[in-house]
MIFITOR-403711 format. One record per residue (C-alpha): x, y, z. Coordinates in nm, 4 decimals. Each point is the difference from the previous one (the first is absolute). Layout:
BEGIN
> X;Y;Z
...
END
This chain:
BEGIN
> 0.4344;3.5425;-2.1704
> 0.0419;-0.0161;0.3829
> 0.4546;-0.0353;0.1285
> -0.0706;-0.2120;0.3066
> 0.2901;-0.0964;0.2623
> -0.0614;-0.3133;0.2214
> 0.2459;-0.0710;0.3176
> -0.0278;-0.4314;0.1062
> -0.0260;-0.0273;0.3640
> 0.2285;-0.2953;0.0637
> 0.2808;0.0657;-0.2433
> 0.0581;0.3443;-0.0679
> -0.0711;0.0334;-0.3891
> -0.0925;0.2855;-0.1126
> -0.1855;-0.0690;-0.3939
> -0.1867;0.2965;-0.1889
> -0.2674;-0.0946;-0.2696
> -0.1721;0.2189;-0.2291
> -0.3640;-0.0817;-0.0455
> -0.3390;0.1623;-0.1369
> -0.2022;0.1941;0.2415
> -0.2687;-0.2111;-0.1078
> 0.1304;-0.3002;0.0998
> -0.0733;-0.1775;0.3429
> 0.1700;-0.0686;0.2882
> 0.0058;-0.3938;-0.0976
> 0.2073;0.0764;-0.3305
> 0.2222;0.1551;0.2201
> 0.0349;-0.3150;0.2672
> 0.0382;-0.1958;-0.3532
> 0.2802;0.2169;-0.1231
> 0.1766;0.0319;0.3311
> 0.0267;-0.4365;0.0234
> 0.0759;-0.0242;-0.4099
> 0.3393;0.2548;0.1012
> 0.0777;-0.1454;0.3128
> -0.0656;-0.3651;-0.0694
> -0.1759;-0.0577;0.2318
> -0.1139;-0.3903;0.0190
> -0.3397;0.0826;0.1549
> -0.3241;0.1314;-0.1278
> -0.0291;0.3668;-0.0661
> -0.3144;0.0066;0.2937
> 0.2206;-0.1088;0.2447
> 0.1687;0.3583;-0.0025
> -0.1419;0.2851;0.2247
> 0.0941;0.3511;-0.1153
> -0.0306;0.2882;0.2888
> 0.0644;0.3722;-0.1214
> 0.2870;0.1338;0.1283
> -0.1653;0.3274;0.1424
> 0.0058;0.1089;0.3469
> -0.3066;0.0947;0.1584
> 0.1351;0.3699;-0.0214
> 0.0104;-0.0105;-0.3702
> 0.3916;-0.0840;-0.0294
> 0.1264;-0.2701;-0.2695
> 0.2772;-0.1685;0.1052
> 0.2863;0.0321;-0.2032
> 0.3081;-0.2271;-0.1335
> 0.2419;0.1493;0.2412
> -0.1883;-0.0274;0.3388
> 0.1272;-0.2192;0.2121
> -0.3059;-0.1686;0.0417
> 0.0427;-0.1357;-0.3389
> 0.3699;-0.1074;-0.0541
> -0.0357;-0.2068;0.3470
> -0.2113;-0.2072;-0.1887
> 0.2378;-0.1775;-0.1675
> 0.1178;-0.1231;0.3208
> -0.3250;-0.1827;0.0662
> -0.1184;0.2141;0.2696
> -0.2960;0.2168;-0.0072
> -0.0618;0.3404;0.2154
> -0.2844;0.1458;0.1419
> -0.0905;0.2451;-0.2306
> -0.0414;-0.2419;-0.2736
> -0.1828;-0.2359;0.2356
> -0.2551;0.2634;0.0535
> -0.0538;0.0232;-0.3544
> -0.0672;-0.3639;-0.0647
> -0.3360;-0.0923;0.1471
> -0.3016;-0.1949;-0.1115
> -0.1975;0.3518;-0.0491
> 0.2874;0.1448;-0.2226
> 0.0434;-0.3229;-0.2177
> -0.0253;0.1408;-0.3637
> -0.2924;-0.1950;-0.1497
> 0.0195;-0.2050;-0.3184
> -0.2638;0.1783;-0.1817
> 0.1017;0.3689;0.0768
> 0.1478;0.2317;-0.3190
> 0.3199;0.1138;0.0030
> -0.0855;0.3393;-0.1116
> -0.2351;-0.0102;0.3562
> 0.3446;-0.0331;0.2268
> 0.0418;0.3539;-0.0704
> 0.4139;-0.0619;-0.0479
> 0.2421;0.2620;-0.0028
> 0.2203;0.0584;-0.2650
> 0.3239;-0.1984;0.0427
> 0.2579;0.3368;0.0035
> 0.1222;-0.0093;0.3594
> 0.0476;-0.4116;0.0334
> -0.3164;-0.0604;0.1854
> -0.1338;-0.3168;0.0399
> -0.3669;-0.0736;-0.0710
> -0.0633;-0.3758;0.0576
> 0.0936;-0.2378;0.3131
> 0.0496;-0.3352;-0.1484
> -0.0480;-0.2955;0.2794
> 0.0477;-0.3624;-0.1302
> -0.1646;-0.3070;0.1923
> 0.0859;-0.1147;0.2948
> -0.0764;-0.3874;0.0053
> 0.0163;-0.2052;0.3044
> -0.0267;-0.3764;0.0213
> -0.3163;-0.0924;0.2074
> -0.0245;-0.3823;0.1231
> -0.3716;-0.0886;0.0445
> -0.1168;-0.3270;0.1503
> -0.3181;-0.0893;-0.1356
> -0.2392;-0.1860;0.1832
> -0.0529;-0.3625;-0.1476
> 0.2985;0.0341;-0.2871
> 0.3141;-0.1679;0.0948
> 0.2369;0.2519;-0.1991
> 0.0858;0.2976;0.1947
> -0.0457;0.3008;-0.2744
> 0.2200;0.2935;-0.0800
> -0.0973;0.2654;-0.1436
> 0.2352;0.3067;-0.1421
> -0.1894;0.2898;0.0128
> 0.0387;0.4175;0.0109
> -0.0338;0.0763;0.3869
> -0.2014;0.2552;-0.1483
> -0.2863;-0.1362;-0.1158
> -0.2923;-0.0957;0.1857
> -0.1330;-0.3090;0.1644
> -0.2236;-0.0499;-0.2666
> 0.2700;-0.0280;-0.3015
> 0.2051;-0.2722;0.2615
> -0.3788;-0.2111;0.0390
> -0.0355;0.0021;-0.3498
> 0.3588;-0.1057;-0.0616
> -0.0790;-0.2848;0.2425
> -0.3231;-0.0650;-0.1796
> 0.1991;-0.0669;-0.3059
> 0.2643;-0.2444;0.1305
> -0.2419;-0.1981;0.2192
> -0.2063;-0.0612;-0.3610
> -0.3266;-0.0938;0.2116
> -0.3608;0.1342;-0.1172
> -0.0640;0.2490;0.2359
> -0.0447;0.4089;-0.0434
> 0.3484;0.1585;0.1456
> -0.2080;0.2398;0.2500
> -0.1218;-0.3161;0.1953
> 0.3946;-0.0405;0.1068
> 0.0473;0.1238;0.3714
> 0.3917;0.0379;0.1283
> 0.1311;0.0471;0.2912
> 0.3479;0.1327;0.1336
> 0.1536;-0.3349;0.1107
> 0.1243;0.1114;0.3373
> 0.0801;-0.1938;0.3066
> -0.1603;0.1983;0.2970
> -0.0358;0.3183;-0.2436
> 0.4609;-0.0015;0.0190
> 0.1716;-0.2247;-0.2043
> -0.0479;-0.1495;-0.3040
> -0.1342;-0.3999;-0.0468
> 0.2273;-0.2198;-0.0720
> -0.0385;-0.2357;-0.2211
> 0.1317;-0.2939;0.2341
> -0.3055;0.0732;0.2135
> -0.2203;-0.3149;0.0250
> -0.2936;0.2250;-0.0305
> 0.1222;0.0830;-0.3513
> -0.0191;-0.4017;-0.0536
> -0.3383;-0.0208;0.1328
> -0.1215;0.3220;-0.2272
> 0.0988;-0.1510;-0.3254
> -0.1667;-0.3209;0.0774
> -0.3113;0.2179;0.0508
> 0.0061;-0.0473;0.3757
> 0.0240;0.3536;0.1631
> 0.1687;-0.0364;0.3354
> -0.0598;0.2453;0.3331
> 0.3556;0.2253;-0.0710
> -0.1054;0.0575;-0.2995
> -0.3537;0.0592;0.0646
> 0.0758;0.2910;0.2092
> 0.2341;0.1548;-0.3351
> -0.3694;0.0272;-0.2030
> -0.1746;0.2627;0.2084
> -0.1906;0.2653;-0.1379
> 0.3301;0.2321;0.0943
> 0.2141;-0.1574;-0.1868
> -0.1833;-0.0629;-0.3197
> 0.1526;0.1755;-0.2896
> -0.2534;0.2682;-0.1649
> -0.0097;0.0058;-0.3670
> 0.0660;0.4039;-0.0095
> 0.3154;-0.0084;0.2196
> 0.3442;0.0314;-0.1701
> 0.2296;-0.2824;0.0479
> 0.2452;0.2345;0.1516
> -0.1646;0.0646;0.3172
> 0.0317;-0.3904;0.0957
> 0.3986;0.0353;0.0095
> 0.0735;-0.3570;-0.0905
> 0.3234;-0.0538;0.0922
> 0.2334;-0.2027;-0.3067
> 0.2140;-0.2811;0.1999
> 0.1594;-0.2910;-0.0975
> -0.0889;-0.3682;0.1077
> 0.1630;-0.0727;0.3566
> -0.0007;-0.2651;0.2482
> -0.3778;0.0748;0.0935
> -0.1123;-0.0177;-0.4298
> -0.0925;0.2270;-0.2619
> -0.1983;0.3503;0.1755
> -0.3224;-0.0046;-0.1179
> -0.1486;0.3210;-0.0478
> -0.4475;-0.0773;-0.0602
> -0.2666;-0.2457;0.0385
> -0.1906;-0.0499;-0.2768
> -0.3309;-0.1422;0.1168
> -0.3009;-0.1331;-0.3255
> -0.2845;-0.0063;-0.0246
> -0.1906;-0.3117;0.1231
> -0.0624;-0.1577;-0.3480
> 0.3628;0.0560;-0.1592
> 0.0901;-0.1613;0.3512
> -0.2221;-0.3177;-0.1056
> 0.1577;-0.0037;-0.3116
> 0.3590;0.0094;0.1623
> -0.0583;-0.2771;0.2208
> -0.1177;-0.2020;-0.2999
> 0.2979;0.0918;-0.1820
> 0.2420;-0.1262;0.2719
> -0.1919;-0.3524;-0.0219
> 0.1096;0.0291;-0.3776
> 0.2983;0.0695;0.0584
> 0.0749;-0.2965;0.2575
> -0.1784;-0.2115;-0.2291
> 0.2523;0.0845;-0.2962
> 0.2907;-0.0685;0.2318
> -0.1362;-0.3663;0.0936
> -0.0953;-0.0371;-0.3352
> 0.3947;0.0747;-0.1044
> 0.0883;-0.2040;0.2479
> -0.1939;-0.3581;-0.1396
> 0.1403;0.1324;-0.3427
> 0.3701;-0.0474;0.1248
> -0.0599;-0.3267;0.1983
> -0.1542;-0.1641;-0.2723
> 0.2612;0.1080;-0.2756
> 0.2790;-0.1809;0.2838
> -0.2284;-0.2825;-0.0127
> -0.0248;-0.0220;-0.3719
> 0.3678;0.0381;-0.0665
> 0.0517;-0.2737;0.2761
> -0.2355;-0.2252;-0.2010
> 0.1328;0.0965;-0.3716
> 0.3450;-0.0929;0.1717
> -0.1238;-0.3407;0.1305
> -0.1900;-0.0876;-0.3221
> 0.3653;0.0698;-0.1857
> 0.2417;-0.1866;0.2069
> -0.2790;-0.2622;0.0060
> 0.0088;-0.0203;-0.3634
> 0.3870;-0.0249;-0.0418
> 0.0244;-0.3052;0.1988
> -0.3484;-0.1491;-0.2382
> -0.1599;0.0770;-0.2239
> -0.3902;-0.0426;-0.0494
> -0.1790;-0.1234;0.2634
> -0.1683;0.2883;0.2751
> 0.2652;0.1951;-0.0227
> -0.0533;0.0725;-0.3312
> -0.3866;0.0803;0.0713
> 0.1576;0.2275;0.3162
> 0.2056;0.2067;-0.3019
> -0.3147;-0.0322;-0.2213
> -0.2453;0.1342;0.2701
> 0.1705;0.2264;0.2190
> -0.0481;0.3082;-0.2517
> -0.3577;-0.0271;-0.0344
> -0.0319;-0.0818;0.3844
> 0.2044;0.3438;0.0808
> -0.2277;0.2391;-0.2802
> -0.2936;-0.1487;0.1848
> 0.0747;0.0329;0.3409
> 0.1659;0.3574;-0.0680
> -0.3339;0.0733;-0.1727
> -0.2223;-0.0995;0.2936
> 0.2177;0.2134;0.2014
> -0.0192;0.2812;-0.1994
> -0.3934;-0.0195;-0.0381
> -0.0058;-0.0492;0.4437
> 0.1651;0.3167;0.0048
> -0.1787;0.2028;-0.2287
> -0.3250;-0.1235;0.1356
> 0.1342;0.0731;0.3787
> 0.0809;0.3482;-0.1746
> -0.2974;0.0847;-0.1145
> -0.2119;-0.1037;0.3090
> 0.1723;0.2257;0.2271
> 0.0041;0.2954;-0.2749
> -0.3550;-0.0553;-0.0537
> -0.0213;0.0158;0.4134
> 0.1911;0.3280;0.0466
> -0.2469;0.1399;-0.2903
> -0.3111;-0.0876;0.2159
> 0.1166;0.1057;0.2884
> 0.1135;0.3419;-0.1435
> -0.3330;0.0228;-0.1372
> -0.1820;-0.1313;0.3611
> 0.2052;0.2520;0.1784
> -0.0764;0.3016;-0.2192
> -0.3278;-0.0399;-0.1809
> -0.1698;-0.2745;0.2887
> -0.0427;-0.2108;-0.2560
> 0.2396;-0.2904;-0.1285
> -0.0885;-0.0075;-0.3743
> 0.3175;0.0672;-0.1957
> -0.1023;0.3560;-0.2578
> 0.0425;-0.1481;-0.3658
> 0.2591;0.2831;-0.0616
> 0.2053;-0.2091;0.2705
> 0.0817;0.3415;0.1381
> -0.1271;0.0781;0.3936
> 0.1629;0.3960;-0.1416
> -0.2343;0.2693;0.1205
END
């Protein structure tokens, strides 16, 4: 059995766990969020160990440690937390090479994520996304976050972003009528000049080193922080999708006129009736139920035809813009 003492950057807390050498550093990320309660996933945590490059552990009492609980962190303990010290996931604990825990030292670093709140206009998808993510992953996790939440068929690595910045110095805005333009598929010259080889976002960068900035919504709109650009199929299959949808709003729309109509005509038929009886009004009562199923029926079967055409459509075109051919695959998945 292995006495191990963790210090959490960002808080101060100072927790001590007893563990079997055997055991890996994962069990110890696991046991470190189980005692804090932590609400994320054990992963998320990066342990650093808390030895100088001069072979010094830090102890309880330095002051490097009790500022933590303030929140701030000094340079020595920066140094120690770098990508190339990172403990990794798979390594023993008996391979740390720990000291015994007789003059307070302080073996492990513990740094909880840091998310930030990244607004990504996508081009051809009217809903601007955001995504909460640790600043320190890498552009790959955030394009297969977006992959997710867009729900299209497309591989995540066929994504390219772009640091949405006016000029390369302020942040889009998401009043800009470029921003209109780009989620009706229509890229205009602004932001054109934003998707340059420069500013594309590399899948092995850290979100960190792009410094998006967290700002509420002023009198200029929401800051948006990347352009999310598809790939030309998924961007057939958008533009399909927006015929959909405007189809489903006109179809809602006949739907509510003709219920107002067929109220207006129930209400006739009755106040017809009250004043005499038989006669047409009482073939208006008599028919006006069947006449509304019917109508509502042939509305309903427009619409889902209309539906399906322009489904079947964005399908092709995925298909003519990916494969060069238009025939739909029978899995009814353009995937690779």
């Amino acid at each position: 059995m292995k006495a191990i003492t963790c210090a959490v950057i960002d808080g101060g807390d100072v927790i001590c766990f007893t563990l079997e050498e055997r055991r890996r550093v994962s069990d110890l990320k696991i046991a470190i969020t189980e005692r804090m309660a932590f609400r994320f996933l054990p992963h998320q945590l990066s342990l650093f160990l808390a030895q100088t490059s001069d072979g010094y552990w830090l102890k309880k009492s330095d002051p490097d440690i009790t500022i933590l609980k303030s929140g701030k962190v000094h340079g020595r303990i920066k140094q120690l937390m770098t990508p190339a010290t990172e403990l990794d996931e798979s390594t023993e604990l008996r391979e740390l090479n720990l000291p015994d825990d007789k003059n307070d030292a302080i073996h492990v670093l513990v740094a909880k994520p840091h998310h930030v709140k990244i607004l990504c206009a996508v081009v051809g998808i009217d809903d601007i996304l955001r995504m909460n993510i640790d600043e320190r992953d890498s552009v790959m996790y955030l394009k297969q976050a977006i992959k997710e939440s867009i729900g299209f068929p497309f591989h995540w690595c066929e994504l390219k972003l772009y640091v949405a910045k006016v000029n390369n110095a302020h942040w889009l805005r998401s009043d800009n009528p470029g921003v209109s333009k780009l989620k009706a598929g229509e890229i205009s010259r602004e932001i054109k000049r934003m998707m340059t080889d420069v500013a594309e976002m590399k899948g092995e960068h850290e979100l960190s080193e792009f410094h998006f900035t967290q700002v509420e919504a002023g009198p200029s709109g929401r800051q948006l922080h990347v352009i999310v650009d598809l790939p030309a199929y998924s961007k057939a299959i958008a533009r399909y999708a927006r015929k959909v949808s405007s189809l489903a709003y006109c179809h809602f729309v006949f739907i509510v006129m003709y219920l107002v109509l067929a109220v207006a005509s129930v209400i006739v038929a009755v106040d017809c009736a009250a004043v005499k009886e038989g006669g047409f009004a009482s073939l208006v009562a008599s028919c006006g139920g069947t006449f509304f199923v019917t109508v509502l029926s042939m509305i309903e079967a427009a619409f889902q035809a209309s539906k399906d055409y322009y489904e079947s459509k964005g399908k092709e075109a995925a298909c003519r813009e990916r494969f060069g051919y238009t025939r739909i695959p029978p899995s009814d998945d353009v995937s690779p």
